[in-house]
N, C-alpha and C positions, 0 to 999 in steps of 0.2 A: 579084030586084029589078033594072029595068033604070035607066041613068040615062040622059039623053038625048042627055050631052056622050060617053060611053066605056061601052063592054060589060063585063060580069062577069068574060069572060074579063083583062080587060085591067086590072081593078081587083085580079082573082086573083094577076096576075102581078106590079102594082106593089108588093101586099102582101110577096110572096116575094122581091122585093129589097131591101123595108125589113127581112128578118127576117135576111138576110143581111149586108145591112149593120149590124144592132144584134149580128148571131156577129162581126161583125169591130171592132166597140166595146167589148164582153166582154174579146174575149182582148187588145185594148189594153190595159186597165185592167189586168188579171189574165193576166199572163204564163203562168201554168202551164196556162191554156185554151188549145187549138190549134183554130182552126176548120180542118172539113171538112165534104167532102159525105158521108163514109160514114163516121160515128160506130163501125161496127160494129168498123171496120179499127182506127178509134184505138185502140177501147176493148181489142180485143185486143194493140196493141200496149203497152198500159200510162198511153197519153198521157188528159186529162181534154175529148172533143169538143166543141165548139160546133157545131152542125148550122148549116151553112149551105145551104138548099132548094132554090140556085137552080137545078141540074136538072130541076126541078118544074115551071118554068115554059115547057121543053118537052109541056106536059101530061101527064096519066098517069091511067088507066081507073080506077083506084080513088078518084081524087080530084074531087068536082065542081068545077067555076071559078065558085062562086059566092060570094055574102056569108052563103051558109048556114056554110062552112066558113073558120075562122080557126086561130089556131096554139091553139088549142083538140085540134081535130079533129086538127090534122098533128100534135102531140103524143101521141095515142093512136096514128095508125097509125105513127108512127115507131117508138112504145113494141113496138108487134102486130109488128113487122121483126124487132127486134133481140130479142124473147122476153123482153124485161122484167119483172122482177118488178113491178114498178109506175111506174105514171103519175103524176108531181104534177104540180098544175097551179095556178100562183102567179093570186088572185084580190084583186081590192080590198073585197072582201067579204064576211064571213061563210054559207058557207048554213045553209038549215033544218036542223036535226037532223034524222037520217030522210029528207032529201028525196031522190025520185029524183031520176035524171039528168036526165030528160023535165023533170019539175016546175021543174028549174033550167035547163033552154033555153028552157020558156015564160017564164021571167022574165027572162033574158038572163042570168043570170051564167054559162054556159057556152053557147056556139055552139050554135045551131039540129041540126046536123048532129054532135054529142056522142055522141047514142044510139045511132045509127047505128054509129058508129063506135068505140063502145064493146063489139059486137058483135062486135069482129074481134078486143081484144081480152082475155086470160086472164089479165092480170093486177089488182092492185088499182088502183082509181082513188083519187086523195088530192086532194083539194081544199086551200091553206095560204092564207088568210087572216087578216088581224090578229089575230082569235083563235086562231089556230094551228092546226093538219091537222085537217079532219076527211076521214075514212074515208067516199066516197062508194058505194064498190061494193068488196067484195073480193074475191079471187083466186077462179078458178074451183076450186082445192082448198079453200078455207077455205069454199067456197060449200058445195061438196060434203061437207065436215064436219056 
């Protein structure tokens, strides 16, 4: 999607300051959060991360700069980095039982660019809305069962 006023790229990167700036609103509220850019480093040190992406907005080949991908998407490949056992990803709305992934980017409650990026990776994906987790895709072992 182009706009007329500012480029993808540039809508990509003001995202990734607002998501930045909502890691340093977190750990205001909730002192035991420490934001960082390399969750992987906290997590091994014991501390509880707030990802803050702004690295990102030097580009990066795995990621497009478009409005296909939101913190949807960066939430998966974050998850595919650090070898997660699972994805949640906090929604305002219930999906389908059963639905794929696909079936819920054509409706919008997950980013266009989910599937894709559900691909990279092996863990479970969790959807939690008001109704509470539903189990969108699981782990490539539990697949493999």
């Amino acid at each position: 999607m182009t706009n007329d006023r500012f480029s993808d790229p540039l809508a990509h990167r003001l995202a990734l300051d607002a998501m930045a700036g909502m890691a340093r609103i977190f750990a205001a509220i909730e002192p035991r959060l420490v934001v960082t850019q390399d969750p992987g480093a906290g997590l091994a040190a014991g501390i509880v991360p707030v990802w803050d992406p702004s690295p990102l907005a030097a580009g990066h080949p795995e990621i497009p700069e478009s409005w296909d991908v939101t913190s949807d998407s960066l939430a998966l490949w974050l998850a595919a980095r650090l070898g997660a056992a699972r994805c949640l990803l906090v929604k305002s709305a219930d999906p389908a039982p059963g639905a794929a992934l696909a079936d819920l980017a054509r409706i919008g409650l997950v980013d266009a660019a989910v599937p894709a990026f559900a691909t990279l990776f092996a863990g479970a994906i969790v959807l939690r809305g008001p109704g509470g987790d539903r189990t969108c895709r699981g782990s490539l072992s539990e697949r493999a069962a």
